[in-house]
C-alpha positions as CSV (number, residue, x, y, z in Angstrom):
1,X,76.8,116.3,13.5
2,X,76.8,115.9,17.5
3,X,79.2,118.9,17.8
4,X,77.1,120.8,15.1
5,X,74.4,121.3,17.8
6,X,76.6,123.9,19.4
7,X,78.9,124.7,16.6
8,X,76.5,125.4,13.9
9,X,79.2,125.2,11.2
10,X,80.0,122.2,11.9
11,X,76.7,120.9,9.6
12,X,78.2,123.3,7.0
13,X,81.1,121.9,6.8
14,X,79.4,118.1,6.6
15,X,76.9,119.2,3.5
16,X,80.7,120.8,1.8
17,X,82.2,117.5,2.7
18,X,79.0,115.4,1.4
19,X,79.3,117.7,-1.8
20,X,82.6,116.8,-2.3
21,X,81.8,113.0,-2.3
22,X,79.1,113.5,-4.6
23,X,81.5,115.1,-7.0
24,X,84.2,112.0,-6.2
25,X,81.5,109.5,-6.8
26,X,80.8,110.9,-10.5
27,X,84.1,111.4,-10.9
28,X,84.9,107.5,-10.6
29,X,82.0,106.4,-12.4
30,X,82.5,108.5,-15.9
31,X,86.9,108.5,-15.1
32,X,87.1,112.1,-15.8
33,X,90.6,113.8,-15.8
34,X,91.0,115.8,-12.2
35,X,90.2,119.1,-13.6
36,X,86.8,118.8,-14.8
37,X,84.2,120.4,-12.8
38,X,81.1,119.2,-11.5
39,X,79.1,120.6,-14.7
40,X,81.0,118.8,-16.7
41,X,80.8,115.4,-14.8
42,X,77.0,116.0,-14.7
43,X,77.3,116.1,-18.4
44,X,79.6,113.2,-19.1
45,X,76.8,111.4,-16.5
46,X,74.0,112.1,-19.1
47,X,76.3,111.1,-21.9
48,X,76.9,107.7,-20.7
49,X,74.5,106.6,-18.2
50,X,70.5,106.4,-18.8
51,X,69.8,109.0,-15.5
52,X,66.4,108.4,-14.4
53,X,64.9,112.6,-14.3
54,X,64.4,112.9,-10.7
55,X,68.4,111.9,-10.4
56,X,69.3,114.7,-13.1
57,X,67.6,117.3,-11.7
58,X,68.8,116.2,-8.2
59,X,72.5,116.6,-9.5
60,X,71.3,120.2,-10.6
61,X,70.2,121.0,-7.4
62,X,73.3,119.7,-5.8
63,X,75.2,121.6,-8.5
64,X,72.9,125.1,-7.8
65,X,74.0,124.3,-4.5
66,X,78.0,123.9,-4.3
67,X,77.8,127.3,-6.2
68,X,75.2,129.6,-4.4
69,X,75.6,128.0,-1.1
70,X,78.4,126.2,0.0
71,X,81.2,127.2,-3.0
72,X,80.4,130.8,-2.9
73,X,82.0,133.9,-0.8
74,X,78.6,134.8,0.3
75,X,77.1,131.7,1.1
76,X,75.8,130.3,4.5
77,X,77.9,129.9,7.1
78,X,75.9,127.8,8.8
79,X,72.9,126.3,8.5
80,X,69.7,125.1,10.6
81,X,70.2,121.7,11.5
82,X,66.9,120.7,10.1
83,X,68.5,121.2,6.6
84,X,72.1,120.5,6.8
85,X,70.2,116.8,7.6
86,X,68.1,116.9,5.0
87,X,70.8,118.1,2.8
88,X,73.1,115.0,3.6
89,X,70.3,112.7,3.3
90,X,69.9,113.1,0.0
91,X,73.3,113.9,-0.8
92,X,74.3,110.1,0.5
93,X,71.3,108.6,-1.4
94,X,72.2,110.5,-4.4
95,X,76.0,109.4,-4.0
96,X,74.4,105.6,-3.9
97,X,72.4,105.6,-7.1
98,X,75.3,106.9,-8.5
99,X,77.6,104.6,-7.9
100,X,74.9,101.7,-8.3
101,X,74.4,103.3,-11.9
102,X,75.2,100.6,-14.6
């Protein structure tokens, strides 16, 4: 994130890179096969967890997210540093109620 103050993109590649931890984190807790995408682990989330609401609609968000912004041809390139940190803020909290999910 240093380096991000001069090389904005730098903060777009930590919120892909947060993404994709998010995605690895719900991966491990519902053990679904490599292929499934992160719809589909949101879902198998629902299915076997009881996901307080403010955590399911963060992981819709995060999903809205990955698609529009950072998975998508079109996307941001960069972003202002105020919300690349937010972003990963709640990315890593997001990533720890998941995994603390019983």
């Amino acid at each position: 994130m240093e380096a991000s103050v001069i090389h904005y993109e730098f903060a777009a590649l930590a919120v892909e890179k947060a993404l994709q931890a998010l995605e690895l984190a719900m991966r491990f807790k519902v053990d679904q096969s490599p292929t499934a995408g992160m719809s589909r682990l949101i879902e198998s989330l629902r299915k076997g967890y009881s996901l307080r609401p403010e955590l399911d609609e963060f992981l819709r968000d995060m999903l809205r997210l990955r698609n529009k912004w950072v998975g998508h041809p079109r996307g941001a390139v960069t972003y202002p540093m105020v919300s690349a940190v937010s972003f990963l803020r709640h990315i890593y909290a997001g990533v720890v109620e998941i995994s603390d999910l019983s």
